[in-house]
N, C-alpha and C positions, 0 to 999 in steps of 0.2 A: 504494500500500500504506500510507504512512505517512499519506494522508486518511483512510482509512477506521477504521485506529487512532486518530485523533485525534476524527474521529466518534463511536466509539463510547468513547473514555474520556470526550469531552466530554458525552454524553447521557445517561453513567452516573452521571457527578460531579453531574447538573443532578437529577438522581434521587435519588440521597442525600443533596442540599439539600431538597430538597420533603420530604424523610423528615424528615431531621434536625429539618427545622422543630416535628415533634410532640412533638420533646425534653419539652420543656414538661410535655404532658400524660403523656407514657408514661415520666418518670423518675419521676413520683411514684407508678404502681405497679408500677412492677418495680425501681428500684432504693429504694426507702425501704421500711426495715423500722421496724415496723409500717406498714401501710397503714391508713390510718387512713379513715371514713369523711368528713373534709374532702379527704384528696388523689382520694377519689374523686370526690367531687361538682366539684371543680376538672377534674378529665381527663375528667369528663362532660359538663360545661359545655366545655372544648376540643373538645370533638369533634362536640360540636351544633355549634357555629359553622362547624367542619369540613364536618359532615354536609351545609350551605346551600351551598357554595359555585356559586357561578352556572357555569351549562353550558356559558359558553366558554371557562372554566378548564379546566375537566374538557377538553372536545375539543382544545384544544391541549395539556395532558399526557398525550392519547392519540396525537394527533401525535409529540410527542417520543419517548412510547414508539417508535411503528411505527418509527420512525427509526434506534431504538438495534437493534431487533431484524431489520430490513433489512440494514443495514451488517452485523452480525455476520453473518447468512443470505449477501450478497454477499461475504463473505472466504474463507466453506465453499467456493464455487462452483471456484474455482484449484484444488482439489483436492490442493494442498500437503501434505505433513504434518505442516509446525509448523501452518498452518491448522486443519486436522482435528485437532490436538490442541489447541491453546490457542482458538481459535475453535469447535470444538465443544464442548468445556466451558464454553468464554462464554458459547454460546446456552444450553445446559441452566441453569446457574446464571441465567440473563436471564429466561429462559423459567420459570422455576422463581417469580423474584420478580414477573414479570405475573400465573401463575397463583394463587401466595398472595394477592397482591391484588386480585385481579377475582375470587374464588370466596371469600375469606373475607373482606379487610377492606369492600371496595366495601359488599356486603350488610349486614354489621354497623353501617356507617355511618347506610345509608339506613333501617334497621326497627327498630333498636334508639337511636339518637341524634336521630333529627330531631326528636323532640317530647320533652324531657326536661321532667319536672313542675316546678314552682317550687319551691325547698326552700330549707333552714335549713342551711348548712357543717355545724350541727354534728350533724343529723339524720340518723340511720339510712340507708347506703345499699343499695336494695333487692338483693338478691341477683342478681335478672337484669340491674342495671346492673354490680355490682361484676364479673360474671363478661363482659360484654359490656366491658369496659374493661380489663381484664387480657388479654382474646382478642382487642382492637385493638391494644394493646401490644405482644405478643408477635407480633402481625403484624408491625406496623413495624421490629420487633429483625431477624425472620427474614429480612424484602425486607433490608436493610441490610446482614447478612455475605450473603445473595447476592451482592448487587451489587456489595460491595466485593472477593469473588471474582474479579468478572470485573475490574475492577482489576487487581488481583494480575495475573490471569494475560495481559491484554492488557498490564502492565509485564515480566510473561517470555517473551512472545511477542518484545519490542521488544527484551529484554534478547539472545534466542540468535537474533536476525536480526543486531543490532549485531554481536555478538563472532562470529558464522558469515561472514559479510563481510570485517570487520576480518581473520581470517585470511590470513596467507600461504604459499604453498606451500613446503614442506621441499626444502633445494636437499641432495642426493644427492650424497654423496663417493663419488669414485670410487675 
């Protein structure tokens, strides 16, 4: 039991590293006000370089995914109910943050960033970039408290297994 928690906080933590990494490009438009058309063209040029990354990357961060969502799918299997409670809601929030990603960031990467024009920081940024870069952003924000959900909740799965254990039986005066 305590591999498979370890598993999947480990493959989660390794997931919100890979995220975290876009800090970079998705603080400057979602957390700086005004957005200005240099923080765009900066989180555009991030995300081209992004967009390239070679295909063995990609196939072992799918690796890792299947991994995190195996181990969470093999803890439902015991049929427990702290399982089916904090490991069913792991998979949904799990499941939740693959789907965000493979159906909206993936594609926005590969048709909107792989070929970004030459430009000027201080030059006008076109509208279908500005809005394809606030919709990668906001992608990585929402994988992010997914993931960090199931965090949470593989920390209170661990939390009411510890203290449901640690109990001892109430000794009865007679």
């Amino acid at each position: 039991m305590a591999i498979r928690t370890a598993v999947v906080v480990s493959v989660t933590s390794f997931l919100l590293g890979a995220l975290f990494t876009h800090w970079i490009a998705d603080s400057l438009t979602l957390w700086k006000s005004p957005v200005t058309d240099e923080h765009l063209w900066t989180a555009a040029g991030y995300y081209s370089i992004l967009s390239k990354t070679p295909q063995e990357s990609i196939i072992a961060l799918c690796g890792v995914v299947g991994l995190g969502a195996l181990t969470i799918t093999w803890s439902l299997r015991d049929g427990e109910a702290g399982n089916l409670m904090f490991d069913g809601s792991s998979l949904f929030l799990y499941g939740t943050a693959v789907v965000v990603y493979a159906n909206s960031a993936i594609p926005n990467l590969r048709t909107k960033f792989l070929s970004i024009p030459t430009h000027d920081l201080t030059a006008a940024c076109p509208p279908a970039i500005k809005r394809a870069a606030l919709e990668l952003a906001s992608n990585h924000l929402m994988c992010s408290v997914a993931l960090t959900g199931v965090l949470v909740l593989q920390a209170g799965r661990h939390w009411a297994e510890r203290s449901e254990s640690g109990r001892t039986p109430a000794v009865q005066k007679p």
